[in-house]
C-alpha positions as CSV (number, residue, x, y, z in Angstrom):
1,X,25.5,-71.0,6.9
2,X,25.9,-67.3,4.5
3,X,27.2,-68.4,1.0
4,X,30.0,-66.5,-0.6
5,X,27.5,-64.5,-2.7
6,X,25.3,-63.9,0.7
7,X,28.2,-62.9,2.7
8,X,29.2,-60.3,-0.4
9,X,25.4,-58.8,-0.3
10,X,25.5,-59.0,3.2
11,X,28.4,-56.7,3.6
12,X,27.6,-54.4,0.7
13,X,24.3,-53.3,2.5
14,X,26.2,-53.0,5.9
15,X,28.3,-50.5,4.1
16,X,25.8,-48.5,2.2
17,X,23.6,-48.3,5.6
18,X,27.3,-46.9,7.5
19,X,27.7,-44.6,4.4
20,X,24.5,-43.3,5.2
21,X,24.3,-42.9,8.9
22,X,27.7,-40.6,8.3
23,X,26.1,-38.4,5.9
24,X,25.6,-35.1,7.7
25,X,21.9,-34.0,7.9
26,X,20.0,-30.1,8.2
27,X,19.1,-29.3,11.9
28,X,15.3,-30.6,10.4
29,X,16.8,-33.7,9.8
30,X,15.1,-34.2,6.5
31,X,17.8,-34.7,3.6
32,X,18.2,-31.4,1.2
33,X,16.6,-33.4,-1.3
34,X,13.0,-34.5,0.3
35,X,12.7,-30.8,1.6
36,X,10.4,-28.6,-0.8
37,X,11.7,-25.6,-2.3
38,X,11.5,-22.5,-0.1
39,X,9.2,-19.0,-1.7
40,X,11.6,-16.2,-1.8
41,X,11.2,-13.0,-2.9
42,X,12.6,-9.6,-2.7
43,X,10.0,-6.6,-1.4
44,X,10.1,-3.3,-1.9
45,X,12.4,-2.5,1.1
46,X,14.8,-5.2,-0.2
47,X,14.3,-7.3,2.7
48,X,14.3,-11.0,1.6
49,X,10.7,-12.7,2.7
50,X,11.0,-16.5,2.7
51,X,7.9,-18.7,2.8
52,X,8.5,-22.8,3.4
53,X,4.9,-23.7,1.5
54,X,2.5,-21.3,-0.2
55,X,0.3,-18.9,2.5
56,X,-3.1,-20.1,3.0
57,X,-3.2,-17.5,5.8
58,X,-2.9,-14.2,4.7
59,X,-3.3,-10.4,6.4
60,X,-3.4,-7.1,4.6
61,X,-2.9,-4.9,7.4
62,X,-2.5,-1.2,7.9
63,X,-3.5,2.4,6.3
64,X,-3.6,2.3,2.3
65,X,-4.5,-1.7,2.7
66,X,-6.8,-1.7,-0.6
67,X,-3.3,-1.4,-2.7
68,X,-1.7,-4.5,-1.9
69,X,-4.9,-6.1,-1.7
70,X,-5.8,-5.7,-5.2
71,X,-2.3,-6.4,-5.8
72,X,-2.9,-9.5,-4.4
73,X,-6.4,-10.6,-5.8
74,X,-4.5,-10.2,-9.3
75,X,-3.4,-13.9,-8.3
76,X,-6.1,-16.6,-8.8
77,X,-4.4,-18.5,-5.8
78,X,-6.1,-15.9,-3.5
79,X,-9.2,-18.2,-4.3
80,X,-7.5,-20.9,-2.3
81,X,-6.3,-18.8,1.0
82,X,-8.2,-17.1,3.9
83,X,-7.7,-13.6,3.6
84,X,-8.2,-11.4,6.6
85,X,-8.0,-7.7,5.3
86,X,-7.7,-4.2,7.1
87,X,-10.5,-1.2,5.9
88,X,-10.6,-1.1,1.9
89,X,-13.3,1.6,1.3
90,X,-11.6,4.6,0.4
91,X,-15.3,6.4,1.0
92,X,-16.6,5.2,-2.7
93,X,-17.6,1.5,-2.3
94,X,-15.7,-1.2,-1.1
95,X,-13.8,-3.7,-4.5
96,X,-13.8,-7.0,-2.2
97,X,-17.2,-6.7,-0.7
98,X,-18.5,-6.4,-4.7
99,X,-16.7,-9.6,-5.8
100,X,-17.2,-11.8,-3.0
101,X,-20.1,-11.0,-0.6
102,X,-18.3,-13.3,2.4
103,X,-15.6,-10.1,2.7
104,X,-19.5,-8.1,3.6
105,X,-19.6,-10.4,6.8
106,X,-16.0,-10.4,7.8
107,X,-14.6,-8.6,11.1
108,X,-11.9,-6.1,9.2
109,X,-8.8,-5.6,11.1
110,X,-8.1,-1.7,12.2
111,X,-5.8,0.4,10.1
112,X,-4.1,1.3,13.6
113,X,-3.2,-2.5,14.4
114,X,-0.4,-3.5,16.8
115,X,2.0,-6.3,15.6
116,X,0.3,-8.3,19.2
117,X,-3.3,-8.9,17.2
118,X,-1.8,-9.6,14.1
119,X,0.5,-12.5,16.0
120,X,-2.4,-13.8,17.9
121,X,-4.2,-14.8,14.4
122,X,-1.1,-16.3,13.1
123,X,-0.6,-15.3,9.7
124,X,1.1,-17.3,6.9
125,X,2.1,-14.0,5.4
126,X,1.7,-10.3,5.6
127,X,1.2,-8.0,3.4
128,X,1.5,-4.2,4.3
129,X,2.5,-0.6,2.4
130,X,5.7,1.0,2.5
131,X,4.4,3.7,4.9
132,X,3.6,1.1,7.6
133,X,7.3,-0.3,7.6
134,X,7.7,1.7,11.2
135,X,4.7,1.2,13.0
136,X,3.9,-2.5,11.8
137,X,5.8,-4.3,9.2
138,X,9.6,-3.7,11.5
139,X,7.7,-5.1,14.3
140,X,6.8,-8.4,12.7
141,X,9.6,-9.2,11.5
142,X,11.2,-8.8,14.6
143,X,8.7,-11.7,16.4
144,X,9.6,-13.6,12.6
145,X,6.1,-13.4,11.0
146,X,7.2,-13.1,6.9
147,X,6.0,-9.7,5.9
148,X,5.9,-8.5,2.3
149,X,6.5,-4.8,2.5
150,X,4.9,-2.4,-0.5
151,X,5.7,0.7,-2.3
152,X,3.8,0.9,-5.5
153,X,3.9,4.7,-5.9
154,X,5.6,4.1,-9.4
155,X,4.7,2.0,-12.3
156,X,8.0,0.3,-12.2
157,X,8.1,-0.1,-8.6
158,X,4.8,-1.5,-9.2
159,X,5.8,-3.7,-11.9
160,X,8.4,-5.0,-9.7
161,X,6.5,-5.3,-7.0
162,X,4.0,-7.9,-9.2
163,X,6.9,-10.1,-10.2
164,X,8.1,-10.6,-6.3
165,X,4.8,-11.1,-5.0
166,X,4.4,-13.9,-8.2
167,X,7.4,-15.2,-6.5
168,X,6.8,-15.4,-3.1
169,X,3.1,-17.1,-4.1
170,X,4.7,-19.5,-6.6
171,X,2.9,-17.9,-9.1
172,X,5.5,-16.4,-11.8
173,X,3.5,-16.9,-14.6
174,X,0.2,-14.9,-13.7
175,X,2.9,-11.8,-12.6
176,X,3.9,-12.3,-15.8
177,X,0.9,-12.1,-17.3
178,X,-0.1,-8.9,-15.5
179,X,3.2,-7.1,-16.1
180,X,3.1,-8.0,-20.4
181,X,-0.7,-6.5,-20.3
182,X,0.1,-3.5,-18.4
183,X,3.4,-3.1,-21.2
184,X,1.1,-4.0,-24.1
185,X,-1.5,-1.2,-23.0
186,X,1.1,1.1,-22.1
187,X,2.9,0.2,-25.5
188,X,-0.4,1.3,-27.3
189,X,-0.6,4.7,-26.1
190,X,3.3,5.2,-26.6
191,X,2.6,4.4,-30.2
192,X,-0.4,6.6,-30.5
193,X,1.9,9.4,-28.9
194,X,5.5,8.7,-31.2
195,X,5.0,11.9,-33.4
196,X,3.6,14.3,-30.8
197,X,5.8,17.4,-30.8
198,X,6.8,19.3,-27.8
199,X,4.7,22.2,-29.2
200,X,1.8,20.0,-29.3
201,X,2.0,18.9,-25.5
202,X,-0.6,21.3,-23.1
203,X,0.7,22.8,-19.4
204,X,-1.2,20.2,-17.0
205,X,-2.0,20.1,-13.6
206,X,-3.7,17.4,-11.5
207,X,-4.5,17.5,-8.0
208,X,-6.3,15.9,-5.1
209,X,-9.0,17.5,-3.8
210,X,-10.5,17.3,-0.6
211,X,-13.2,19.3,1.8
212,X,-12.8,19.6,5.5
213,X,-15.2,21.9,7.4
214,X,-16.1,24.0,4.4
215,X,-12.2,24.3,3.7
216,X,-11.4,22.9,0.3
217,X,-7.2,22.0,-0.1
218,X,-5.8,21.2,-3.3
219,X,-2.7,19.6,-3.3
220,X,0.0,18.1,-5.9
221,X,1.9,14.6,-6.0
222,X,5.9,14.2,-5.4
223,X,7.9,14.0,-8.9
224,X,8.6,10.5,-8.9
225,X,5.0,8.9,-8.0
226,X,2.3,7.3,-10.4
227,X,0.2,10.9,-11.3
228,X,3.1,12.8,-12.6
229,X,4.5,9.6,-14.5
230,X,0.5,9.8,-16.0
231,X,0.8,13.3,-17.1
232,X,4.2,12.9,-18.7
233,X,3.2,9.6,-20.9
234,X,-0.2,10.9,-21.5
235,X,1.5,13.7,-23.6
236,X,1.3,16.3,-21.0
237,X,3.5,18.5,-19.1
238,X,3.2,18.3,-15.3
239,X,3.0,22.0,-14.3
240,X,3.7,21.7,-10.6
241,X,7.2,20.6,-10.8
242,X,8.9,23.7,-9.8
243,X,7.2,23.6,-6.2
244,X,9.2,22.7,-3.1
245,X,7.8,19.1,-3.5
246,X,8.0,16.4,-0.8
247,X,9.6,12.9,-1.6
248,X,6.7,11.3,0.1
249,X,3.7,13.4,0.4
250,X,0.9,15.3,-1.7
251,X,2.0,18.7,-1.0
252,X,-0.6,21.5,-0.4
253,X,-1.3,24.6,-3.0
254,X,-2.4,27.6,-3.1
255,X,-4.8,29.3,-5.4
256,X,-2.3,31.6,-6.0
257,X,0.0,29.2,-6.9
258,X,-2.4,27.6,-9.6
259,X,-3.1,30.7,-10.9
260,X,0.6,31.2,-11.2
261,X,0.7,28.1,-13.3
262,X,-2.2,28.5,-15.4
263,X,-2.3,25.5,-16.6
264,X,-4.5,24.4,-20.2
265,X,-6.1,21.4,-18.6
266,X,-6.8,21.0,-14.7
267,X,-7.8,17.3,-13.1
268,X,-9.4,17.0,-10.3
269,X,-8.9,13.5,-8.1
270,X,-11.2,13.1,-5.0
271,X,-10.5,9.3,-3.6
272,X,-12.8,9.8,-0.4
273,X,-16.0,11.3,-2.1
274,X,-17.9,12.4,-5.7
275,X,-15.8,14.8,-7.1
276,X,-18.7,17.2,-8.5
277,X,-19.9,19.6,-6.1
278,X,-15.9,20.5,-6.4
279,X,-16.1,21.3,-9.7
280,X,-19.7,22.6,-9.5
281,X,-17.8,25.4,-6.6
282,X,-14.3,26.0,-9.5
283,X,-17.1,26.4,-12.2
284,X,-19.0,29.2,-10.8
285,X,-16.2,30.9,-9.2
286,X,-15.6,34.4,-10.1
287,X,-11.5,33.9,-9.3
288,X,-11.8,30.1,-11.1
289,X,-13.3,31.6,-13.9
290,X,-9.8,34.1,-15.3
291,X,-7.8,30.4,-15.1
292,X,-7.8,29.1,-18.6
293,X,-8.2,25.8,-18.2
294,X,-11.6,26.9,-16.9
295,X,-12.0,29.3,-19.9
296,X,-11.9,26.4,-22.0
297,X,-14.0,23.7,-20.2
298,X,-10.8,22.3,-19.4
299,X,-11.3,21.1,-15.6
300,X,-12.8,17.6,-14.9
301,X,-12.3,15.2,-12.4
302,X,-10.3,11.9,-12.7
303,X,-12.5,8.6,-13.3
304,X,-13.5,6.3,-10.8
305,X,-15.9,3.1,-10.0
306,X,-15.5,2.2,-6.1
307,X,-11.9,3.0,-6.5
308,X,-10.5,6.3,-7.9
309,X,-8.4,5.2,-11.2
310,X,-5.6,8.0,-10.4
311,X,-3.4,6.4,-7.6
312,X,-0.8,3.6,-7.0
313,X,-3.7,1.0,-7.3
314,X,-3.9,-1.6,-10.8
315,X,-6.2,0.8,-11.7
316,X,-3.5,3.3,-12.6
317,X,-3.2,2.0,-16.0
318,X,-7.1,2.8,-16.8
319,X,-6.6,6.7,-15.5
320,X,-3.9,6.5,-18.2
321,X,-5.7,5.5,-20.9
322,X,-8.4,8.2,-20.4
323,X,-5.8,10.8,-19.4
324,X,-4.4,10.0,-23.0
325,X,-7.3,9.7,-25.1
326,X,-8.7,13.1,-23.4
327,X,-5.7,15.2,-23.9
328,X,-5.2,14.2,-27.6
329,X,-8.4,12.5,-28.6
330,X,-7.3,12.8,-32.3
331,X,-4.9,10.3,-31.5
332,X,-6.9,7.6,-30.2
333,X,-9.7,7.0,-32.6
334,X,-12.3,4.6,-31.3
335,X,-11.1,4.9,-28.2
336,X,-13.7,3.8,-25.8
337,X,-12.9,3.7,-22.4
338,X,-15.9,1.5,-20.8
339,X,-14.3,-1.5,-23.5
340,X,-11.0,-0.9,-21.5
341,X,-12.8,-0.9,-18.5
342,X,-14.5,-4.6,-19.1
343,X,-11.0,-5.7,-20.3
344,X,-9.0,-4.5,-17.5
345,X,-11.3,-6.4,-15.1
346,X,-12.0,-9.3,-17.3
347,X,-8.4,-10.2,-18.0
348,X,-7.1,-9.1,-14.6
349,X,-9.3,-10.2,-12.2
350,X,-11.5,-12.8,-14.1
351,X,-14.9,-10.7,-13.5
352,X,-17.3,-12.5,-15.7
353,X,-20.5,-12.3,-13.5
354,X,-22.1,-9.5,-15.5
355,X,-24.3,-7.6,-12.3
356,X,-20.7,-7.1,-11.0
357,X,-19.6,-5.2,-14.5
358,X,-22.7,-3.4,-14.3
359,X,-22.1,-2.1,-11.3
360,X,-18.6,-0.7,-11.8
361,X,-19.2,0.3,-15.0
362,X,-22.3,2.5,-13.7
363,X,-20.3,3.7,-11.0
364,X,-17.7,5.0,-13.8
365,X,-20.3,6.6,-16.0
366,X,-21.6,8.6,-12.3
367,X,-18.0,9.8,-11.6
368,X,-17.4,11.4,-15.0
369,X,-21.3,12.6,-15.4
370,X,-19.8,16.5,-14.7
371,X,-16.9,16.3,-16.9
């Protein structure tokens, strides 16, 4: 026989327990509370990329791979997930393969891949450029595979970019981290720059440079990406902004048209090969020679180690710094940009093994031996 007190238990349970059978549940049938938080994050597109746990799986896949990849290795997660990446050699060394000999071994996934082989190795996440949205990224999202889509042509869109990714890889604090170093280093050379006069600021054109069957085509970057931004902080004035430009593309110039210009410094940037049997052909040039940035010994190439510093890459803010300090090196005394170098990687992507500093710092003093 249930005593009073039983019989008030009793039916106090048998309530709670019908309270809780009514209570309406997700289609998971998990309660909203015992289900962890979902990633979210915003990508360059502004499509919304959700993620239920952290990516162990991920794929960089498509042309211009090696910018969201380093984007990526920024993160000290990356140590945790397998990482299957598309071809990251520009033509002057390959980053991955110099921090972690396994990448040496591994099977890279074609530039030209369909969305079919990418499903077939059933990634966690995705990680493509902007220019691939059409031929790639629009695909997988179609069969559902989260893709994180990437600009990067600006340092804001860049900077953006960090702080979504940090998101989306529960990580805000190292995006953080990368976005205040980039401001500090960028606040240093805005500081170094505060009195510069508009008088004071030479005509400057950069340019990529590239050789195709003894052709050699120079050609100049849209207004709104990463080189022009370079010129204009570095204390320079971009001379190529009157051209027709493209919103997208380097656009091709004509001699003429640089000698049109005439600009007081010229840059060369060669991502695919040494940049000094260019300069070697513009220095003993009979129609080079009138220009008088070459007058003046004012043509050099950009910087590079296995990476060229003058693109959308993290390395952007090290082709700043030298651009800077070699435009107005009054301004900037002590400078020296091998301790930015070791700093840069050392802060950014935890390189401490010093054979691996050796190497990219060699490969920096190679690319600049002409200048």
């Amino acid at each position: 026989m249930i005593q009073p007190r039983g019989k008030v238990l009793l039916l106090t349970f048998a309530s709670l327990l019908l309270l809780l059978c009514a209570l309406p549940l997700p289609a998971s049938g998990i309660p909203e509370a015992a289900r962890p938080p979902q990633l979210t994050a915003i990508d360059a597109l502004g499509n919304t990329v959700k993620l239920d746990k952290s990516p162990t799986r991920v794929i960089i896949a498509g042309k211009a791979a090696v910018m969201p990849a380093d984007a990526l290795f920024l993160f000290p997660e990356v140590k945790e997930m397998e990482v299957l990446l598309s071809v990251t050699n520009q033509g002057l060394g390959d980053f991955f393969n110099l921090i972690d000999p396994s990448f040496a071994n591994q099977r890279r996934i074609g530039q030209q891949v369909g969305a079919e082989e990418i499903l077939a190795l059933k990634p966690d996440l995705v990680l493509t450029k902007s220019s691939n949205y059409e031929s790639l990224a629009k695909r997988l999202q179609q069969f559902g595979i989260p893709t994180f889509v990437m600009d990067l042509e600006s340092s804001e869109a860049w900077k953006t970019e960090i702080i979504e990714l940090g998101k989306l890889l529960g990580d805000t604090s190292t995006a953080q981290m990368v976005v205040e170093t980039f401001n500090n280093r960028e606040q240093v050379i805005a500081n170094a720059l505060k009195s510069l006069q508009e008088p004071e600021k030479p005509k400057v054109l950069v340019m990529q440079v590239a050789g195709a069957d003894g052709v050699t085509a120079f050609s100049v970057a849209p207004r709104e990406w990463i080189q022009t931004m370079m010129v204009e902080r570095a204390g320079g004035i971009p001379v190529w902004l009157d051209a027709d430009l493209s919103a997208n593309a380097w656009k091709k110039v004509s001699f003429e048209q640089i000698a049109a210009w005439n600009p007081d410094h010229i840059y060369l940037i060669s991502y695919r090969s040494d940049a000094q049997d260019f300069l070697k052909a513009i220095h003993a040039s009979g129609q080079w020679k009138q220009l008088e940035a070459v007058k003046n010994s004012a043509v050099k190439s950009f910087p590079a180690d296995v990476m060229n510093y003058a693109q959308s890459d993290s390395r952007w803010i090290l082709a700043l710094e030298w651009l800077a300090a070699d435009l107005h090196p009054h301004r900037f005394p002590g400078f020296t940009m091998e301790e930015r170098i070791q700093s840069f990687y050392q802060t950014l992507y935890r390189i401490s093994d010093g054979t691996i500093m050796d190497t990219l710092l060699a490969a920096y003093r190679a690319s600049i031996r002409s200048n």
